[in-house]
N, CA, C and O atoms as a GROMACS GRO file, in nm:
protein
  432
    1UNK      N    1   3.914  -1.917  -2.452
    1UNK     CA    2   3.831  -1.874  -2.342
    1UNK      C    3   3.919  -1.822  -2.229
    1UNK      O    4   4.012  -1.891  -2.187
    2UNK      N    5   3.895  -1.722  -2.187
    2UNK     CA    6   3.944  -1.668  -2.056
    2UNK      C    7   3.884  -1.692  -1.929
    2UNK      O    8   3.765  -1.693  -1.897
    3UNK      N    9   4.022  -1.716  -1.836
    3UNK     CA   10   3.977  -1.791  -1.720
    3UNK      C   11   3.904  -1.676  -1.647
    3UNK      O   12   3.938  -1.560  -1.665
    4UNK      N   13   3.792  -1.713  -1.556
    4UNK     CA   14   3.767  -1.577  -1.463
    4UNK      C   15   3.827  -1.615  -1.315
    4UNK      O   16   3.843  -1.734  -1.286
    5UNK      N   17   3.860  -1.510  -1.222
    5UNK     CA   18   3.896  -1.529  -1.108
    5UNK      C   19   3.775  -1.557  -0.985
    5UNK      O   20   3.714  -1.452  -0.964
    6UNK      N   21   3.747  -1.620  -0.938
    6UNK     CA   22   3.583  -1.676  -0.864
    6UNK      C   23   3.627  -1.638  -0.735
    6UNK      O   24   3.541  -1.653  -0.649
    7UNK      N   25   3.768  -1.580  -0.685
    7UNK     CA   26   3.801  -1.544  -0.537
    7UNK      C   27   3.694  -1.462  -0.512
    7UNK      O   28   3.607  -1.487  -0.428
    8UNK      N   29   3.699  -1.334  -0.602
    8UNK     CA   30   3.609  -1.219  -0.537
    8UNK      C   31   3.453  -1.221  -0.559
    8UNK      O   32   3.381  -1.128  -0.523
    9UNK      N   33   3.400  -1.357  -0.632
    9UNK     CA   34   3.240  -1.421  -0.595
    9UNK      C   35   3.271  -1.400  -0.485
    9UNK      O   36   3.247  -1.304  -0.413
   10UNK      N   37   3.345  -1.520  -0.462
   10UNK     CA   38   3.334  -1.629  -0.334
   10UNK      C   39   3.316  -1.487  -0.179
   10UNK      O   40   3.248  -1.504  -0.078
   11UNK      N   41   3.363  -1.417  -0.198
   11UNK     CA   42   3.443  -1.316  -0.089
   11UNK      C   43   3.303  -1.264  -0.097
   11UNK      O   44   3.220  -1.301  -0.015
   12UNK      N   45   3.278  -1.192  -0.177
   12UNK     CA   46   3.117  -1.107  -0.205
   12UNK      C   47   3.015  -1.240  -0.147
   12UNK      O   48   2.942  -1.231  -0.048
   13UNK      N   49   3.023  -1.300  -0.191
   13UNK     CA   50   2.889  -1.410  -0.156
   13UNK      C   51   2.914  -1.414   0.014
   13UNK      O   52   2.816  -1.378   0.078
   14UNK      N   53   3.008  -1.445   0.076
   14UNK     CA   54   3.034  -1.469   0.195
   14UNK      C   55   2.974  -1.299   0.300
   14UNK      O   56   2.911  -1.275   0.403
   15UNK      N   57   3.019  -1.249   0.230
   15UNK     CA   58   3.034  -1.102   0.251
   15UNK      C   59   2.884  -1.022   0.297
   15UNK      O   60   2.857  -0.946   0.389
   16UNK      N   61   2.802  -1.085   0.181
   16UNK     CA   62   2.680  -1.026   0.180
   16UNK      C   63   2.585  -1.156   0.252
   16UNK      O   64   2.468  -1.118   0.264
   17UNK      N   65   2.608  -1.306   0.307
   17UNK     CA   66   2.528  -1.362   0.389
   17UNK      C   67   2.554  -1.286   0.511
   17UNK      O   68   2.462  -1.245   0.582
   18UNK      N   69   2.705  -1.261   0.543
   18UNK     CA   70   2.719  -1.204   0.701
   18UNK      C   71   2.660  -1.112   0.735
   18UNK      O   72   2.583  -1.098   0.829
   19UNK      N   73   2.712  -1.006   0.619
   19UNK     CA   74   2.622  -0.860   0.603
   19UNK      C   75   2.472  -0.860   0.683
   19UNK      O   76   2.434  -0.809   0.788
   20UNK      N   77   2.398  -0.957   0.563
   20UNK     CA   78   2.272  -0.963   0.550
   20UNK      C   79   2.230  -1.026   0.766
   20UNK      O   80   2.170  -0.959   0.850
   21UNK      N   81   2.292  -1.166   0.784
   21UNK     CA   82   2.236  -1.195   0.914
   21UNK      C   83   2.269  -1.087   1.015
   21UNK      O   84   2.192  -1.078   1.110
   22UNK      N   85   2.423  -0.963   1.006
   22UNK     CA   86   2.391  -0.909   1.088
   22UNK      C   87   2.309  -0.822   1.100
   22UNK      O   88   2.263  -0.791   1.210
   23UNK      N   89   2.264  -0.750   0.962
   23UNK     CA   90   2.141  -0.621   1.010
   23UNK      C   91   2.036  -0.700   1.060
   23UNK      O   92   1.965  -0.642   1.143
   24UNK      N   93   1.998  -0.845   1.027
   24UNK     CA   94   1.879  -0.956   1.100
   24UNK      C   95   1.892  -0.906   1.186
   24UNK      O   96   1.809  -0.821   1.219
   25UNK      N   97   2.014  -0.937   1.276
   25UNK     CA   98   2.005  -0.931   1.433
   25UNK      C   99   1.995  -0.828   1.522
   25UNK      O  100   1.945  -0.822   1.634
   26UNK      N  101   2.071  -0.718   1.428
   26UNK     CA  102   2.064  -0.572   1.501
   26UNK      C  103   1.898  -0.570   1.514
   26UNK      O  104   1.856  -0.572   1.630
   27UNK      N  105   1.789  -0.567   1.397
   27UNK     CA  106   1.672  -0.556   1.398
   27UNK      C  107   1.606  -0.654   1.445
   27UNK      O  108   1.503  -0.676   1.381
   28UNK      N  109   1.624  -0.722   1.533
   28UNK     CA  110   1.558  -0.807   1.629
   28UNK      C  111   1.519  -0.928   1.533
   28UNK      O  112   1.456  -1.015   1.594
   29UNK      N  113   1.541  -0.957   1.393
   29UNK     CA  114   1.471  -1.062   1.358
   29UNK      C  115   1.562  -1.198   1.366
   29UNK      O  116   1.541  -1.311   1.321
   30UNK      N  117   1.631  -1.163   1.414
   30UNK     CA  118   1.734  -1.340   1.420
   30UNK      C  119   1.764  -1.355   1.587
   30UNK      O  120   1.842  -1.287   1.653
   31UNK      N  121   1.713  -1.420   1.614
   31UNK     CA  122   1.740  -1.482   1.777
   31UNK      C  123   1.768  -1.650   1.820
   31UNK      O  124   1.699  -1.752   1.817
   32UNK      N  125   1.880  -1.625   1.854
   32UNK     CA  126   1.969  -1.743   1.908
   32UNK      C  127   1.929  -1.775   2.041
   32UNK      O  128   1.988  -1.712   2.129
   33UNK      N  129   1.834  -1.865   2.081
   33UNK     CA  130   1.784  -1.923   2.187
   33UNK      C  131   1.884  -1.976   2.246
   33UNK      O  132   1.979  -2.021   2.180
   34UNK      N  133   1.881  -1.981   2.402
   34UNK     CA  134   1.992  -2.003   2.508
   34UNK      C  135   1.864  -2.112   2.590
   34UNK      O  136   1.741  -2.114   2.589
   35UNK      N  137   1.981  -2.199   2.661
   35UNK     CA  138   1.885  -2.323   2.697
   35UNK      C  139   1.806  -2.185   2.836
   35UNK      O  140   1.718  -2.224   2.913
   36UNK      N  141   1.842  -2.078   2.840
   36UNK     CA  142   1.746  -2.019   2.981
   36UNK      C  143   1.611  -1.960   2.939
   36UNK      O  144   1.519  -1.909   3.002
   37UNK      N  145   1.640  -1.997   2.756
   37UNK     CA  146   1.505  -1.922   2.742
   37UNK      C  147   1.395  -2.015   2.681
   37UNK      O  148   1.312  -1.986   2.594
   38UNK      N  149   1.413  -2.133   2.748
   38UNK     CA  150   1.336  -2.238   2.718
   38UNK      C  151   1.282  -2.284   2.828
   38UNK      O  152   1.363  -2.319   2.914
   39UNK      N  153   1.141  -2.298   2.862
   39UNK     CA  154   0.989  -2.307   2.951
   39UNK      C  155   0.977  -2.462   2.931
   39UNK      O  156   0.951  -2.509   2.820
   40UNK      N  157   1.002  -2.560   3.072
   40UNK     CA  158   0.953  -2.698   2.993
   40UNK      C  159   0.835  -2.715   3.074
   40UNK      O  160   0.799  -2.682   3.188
   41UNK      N  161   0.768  -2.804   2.939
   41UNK     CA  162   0.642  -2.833   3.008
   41UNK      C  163   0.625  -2.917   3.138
   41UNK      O  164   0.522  -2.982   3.152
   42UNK      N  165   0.702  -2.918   3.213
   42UNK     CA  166   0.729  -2.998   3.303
   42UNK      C  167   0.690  -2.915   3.424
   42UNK      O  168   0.622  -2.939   3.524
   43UNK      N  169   0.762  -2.799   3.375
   43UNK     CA  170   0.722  -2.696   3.495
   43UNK      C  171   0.521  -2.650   3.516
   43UNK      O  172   0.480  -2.583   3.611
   44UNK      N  173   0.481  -2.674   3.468
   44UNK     CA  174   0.339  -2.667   3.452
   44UNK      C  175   0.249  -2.783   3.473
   44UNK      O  176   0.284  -2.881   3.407
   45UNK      N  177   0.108  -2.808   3.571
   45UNK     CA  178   0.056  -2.862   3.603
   45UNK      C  179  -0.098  -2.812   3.577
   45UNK      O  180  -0.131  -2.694   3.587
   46UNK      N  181  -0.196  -2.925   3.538
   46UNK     CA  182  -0.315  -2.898   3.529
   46UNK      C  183  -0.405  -2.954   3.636
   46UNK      O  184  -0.417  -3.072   3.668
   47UNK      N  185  -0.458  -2.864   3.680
   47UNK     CA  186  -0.520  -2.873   3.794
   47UNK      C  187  -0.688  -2.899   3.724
   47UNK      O  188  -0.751  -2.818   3.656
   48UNK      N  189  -0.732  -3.042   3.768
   48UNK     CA  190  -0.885  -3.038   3.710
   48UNK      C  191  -0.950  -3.009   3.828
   48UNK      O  192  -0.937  -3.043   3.946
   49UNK      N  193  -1.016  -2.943   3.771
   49UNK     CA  194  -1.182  -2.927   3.799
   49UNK      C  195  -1.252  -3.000   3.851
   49UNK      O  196  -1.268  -3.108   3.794
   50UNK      N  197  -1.321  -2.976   3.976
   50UNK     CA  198  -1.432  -3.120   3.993
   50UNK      C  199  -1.549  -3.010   4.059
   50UNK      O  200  -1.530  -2.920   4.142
   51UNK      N  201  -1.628  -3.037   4.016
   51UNK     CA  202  -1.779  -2.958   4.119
   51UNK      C  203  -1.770  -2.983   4.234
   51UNK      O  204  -1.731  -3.094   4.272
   52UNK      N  205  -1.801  -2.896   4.308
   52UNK     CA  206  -1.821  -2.946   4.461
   52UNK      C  207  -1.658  -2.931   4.543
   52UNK      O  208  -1.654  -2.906   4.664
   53UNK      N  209  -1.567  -2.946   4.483
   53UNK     CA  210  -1.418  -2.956   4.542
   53UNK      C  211  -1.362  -2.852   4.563
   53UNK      O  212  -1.371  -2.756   4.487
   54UNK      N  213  -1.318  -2.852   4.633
   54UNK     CA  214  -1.190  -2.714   4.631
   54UNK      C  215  -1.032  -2.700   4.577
   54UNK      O  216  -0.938  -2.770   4.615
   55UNK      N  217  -1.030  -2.658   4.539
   55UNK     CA  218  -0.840  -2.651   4.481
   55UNK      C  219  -0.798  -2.491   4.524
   55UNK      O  220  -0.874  -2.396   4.542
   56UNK      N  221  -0.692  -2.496   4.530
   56UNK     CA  222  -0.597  -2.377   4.572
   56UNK      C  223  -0.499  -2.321   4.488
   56UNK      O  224  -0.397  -2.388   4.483
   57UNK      N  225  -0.499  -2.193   4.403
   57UNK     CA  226  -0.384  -2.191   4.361
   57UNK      C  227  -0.316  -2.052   4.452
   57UNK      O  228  -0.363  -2.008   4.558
   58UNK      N  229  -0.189  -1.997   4.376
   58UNK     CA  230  -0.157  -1.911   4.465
   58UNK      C  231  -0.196  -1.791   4.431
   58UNK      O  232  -0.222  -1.799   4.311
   59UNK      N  233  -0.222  -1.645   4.481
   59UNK     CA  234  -0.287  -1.535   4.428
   59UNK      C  235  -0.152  -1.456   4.355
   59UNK      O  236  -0.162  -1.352   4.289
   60UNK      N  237   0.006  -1.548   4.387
   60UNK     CA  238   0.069  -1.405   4.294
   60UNK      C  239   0.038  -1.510   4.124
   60UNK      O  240   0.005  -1.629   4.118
   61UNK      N  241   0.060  -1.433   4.031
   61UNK     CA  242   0.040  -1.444   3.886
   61UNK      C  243   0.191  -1.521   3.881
   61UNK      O  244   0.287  -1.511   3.957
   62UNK      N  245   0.172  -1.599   3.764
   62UNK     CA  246   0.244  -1.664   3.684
   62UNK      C  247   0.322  -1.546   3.593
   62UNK      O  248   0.247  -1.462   3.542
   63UNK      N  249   0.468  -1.533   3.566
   63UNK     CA  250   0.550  -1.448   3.493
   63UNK      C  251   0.495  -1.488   3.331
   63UNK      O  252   0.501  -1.422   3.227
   64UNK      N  253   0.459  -1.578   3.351
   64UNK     CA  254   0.359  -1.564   3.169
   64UNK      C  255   0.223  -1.554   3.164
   64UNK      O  256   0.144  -1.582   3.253
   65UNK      N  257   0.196  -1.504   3.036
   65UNK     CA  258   0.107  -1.491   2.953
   65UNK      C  259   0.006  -1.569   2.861
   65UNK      O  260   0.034  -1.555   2.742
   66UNK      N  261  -0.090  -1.638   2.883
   66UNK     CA  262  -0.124  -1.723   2.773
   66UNK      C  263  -0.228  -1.595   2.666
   66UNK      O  264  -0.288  -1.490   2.693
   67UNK      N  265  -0.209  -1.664   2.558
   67UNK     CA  266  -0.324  -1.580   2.460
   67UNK      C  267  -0.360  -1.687   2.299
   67UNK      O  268  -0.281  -1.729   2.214
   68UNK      N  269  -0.464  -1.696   2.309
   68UNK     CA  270  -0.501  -1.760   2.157
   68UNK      C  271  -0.494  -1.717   2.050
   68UNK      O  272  -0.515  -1.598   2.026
   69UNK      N  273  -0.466  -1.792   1.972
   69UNK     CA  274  -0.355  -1.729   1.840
   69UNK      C  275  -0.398  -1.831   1.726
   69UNK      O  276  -0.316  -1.923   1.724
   70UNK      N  277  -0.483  -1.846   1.644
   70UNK     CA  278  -0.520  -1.936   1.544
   70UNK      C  279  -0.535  -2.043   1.584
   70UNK      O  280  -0.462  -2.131   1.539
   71UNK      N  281  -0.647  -2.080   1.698
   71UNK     CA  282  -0.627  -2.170   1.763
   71UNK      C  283  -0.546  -2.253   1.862
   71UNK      O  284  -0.584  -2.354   1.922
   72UNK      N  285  -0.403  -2.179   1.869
   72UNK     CA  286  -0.307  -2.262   1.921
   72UNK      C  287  -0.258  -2.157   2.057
   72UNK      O  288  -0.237  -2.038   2.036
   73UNK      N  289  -0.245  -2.214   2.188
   73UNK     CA  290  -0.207  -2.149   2.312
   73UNK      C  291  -0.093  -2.107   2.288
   73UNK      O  292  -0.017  -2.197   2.250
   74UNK      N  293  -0.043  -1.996   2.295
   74UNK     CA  294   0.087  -1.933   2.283
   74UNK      C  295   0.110  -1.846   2.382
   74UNK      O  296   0.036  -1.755   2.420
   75UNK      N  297   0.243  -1.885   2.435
   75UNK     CA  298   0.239  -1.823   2.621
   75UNK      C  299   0.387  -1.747   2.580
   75UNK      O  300   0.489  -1.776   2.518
   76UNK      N  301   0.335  -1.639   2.652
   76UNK     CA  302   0.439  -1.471   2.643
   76UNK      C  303   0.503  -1.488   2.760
   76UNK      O  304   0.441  -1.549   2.847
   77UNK      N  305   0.625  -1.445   2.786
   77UNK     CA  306   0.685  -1.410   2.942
   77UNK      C  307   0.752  -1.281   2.923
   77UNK      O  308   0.825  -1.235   2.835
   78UNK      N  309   0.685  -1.220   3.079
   78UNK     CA  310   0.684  -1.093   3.062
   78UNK      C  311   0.763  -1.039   3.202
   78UNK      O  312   0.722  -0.951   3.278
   79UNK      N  313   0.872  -1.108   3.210
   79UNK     CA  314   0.999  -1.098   3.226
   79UNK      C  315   1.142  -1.079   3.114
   79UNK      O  316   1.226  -0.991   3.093
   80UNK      N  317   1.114  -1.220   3.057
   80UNK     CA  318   1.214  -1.185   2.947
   80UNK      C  319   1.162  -1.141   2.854
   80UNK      O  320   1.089  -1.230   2.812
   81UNK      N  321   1.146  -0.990   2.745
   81UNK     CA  322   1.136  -0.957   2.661
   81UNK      C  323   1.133  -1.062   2.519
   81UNK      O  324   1.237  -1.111   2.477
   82UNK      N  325   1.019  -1.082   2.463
   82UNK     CA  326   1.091  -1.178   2.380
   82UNK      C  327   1.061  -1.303   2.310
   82UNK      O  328   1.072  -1.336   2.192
   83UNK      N  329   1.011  -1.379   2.441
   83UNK     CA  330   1.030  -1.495   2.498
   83UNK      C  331   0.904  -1.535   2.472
   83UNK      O  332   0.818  -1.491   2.549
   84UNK      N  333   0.861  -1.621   2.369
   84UNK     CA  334   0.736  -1.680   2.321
   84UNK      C  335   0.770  -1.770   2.278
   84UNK      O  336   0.871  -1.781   2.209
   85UNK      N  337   0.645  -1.915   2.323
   85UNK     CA  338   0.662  -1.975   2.260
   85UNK      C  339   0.500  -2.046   2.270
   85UNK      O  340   0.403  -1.993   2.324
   86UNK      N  341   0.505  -2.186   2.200
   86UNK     CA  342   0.355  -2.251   2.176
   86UNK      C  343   0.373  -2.392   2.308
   86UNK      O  344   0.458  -2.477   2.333
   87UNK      N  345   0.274  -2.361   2.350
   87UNK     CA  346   0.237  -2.455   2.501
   87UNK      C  347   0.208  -2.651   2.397
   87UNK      O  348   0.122  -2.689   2.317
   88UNK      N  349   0.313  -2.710   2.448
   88UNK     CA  350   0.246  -2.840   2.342
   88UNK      C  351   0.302  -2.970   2.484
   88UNK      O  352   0.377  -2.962   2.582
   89UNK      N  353   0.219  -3.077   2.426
   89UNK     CA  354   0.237  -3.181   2.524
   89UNK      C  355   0.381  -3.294   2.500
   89UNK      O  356   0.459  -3.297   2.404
   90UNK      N  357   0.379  -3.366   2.605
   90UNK     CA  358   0.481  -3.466   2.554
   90UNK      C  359   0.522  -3.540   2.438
   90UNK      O  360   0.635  -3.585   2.417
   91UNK      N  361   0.441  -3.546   2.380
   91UNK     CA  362   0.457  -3.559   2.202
   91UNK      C  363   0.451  -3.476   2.116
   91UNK      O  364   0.406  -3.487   2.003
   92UNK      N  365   0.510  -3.361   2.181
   92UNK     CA  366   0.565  -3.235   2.098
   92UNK      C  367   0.347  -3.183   2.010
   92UNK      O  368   0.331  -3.184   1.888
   93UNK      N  369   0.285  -3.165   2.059
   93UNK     CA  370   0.111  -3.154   1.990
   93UNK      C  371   0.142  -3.044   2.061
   93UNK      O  372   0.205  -3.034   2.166
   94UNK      N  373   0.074  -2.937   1.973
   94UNK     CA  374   0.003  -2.814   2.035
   94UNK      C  375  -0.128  -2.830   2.083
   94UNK      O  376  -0.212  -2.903   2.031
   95UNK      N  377  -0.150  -2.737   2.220
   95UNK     CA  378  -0.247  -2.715   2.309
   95UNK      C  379  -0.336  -2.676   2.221
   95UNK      O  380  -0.285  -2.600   2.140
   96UNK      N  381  -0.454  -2.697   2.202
   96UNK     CA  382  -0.524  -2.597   2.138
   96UNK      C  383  -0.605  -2.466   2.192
   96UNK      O  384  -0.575  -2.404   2.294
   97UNK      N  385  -0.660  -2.452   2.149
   97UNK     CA  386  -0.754  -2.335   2.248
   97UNK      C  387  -0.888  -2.236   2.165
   97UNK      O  388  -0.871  -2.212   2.045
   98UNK      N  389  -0.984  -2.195   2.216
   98UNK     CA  390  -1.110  -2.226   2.164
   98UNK      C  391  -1.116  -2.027   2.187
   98UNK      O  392  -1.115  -1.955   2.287
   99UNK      N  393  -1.123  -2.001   2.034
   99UNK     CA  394  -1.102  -1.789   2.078
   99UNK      C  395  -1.240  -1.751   2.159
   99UNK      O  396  -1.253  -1.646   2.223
  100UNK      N  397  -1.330  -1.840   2.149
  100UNK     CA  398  -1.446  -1.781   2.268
  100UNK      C  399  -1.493  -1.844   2.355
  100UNK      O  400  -1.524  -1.960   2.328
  101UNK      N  401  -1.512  -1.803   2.467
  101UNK     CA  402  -1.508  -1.882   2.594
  101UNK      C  403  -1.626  -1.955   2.588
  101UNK      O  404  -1.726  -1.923   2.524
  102UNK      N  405  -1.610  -2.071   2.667
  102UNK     CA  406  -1.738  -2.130   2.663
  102UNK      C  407  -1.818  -2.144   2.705
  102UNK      O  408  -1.804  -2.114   2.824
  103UNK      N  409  -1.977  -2.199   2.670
  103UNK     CA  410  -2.115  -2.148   2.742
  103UNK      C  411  -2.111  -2.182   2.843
  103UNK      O  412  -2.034  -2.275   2.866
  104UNK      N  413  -2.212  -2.111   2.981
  104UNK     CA  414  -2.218  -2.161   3.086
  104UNK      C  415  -2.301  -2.292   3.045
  104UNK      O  416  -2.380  -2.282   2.951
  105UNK      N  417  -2.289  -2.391   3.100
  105UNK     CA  418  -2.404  -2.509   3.135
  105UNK      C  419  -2.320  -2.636   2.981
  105UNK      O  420  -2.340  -2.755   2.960
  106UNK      N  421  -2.267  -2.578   2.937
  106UNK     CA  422  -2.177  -2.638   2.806
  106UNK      C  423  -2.151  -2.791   2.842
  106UNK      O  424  -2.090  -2.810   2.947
  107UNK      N  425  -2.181  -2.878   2.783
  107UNK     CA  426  -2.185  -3.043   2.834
  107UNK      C  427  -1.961  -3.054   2.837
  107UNK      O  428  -1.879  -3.035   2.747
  108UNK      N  429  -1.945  -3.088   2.972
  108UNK     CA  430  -1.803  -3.114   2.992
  108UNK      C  431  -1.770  -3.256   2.920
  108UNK      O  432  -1.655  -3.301   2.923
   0.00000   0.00000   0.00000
């Protein structure tokens, strides 16, 4: 039996993962998250509702986006290009969210 030489697998195999992740990245599909492009839920507050009360928020807009997405709140920022992710609570649960708004008079 003749030995085979496995250097130039090894070199090709290596060759064609790098290959392969860099056209990923040129084409936007591989993204390396930086701790600046991470939203904590910390920064966000829910303001309830009460009849009769008043609350205040401010009139400029929030730099994100919320939009419903198979049920689940998924908030865009439209500052950083990019930058999506799913709104979830302290035990890591996604928000849910309901694709049609709900009835007036709807039991709270």
């Amino acid at each position: 039996m003749s030995e085979r030489n496995v250097i130039p697998l090894i070199l090709t195999a290596i060759g064609s993962v790098a290959g392969t992740v860099a056209v990923l990245s040129y084409y936007g599909y591989v993204h390396v998250a930086k701790p600046e492009d991470a939203l904590l839920l910390a920064d966000y507050t829910m303001l309830k509702t009460v009849p009769g009360e008043d609350y205040r928020v401010s009139l400029k807009p929030a730099t994100q986006v919320a939009q419903c997405i198979d049920g689940v709140l998924v908030l865009f920022d439209t500052e950083q290009k990019g930058l999506t992710g799913v709104l979830v609570d302290n035990k890591k649960r996604a928000v849910r969210c309901m694709d049609a708004p709900p009835t007036a008079g709807a039991a709270q």
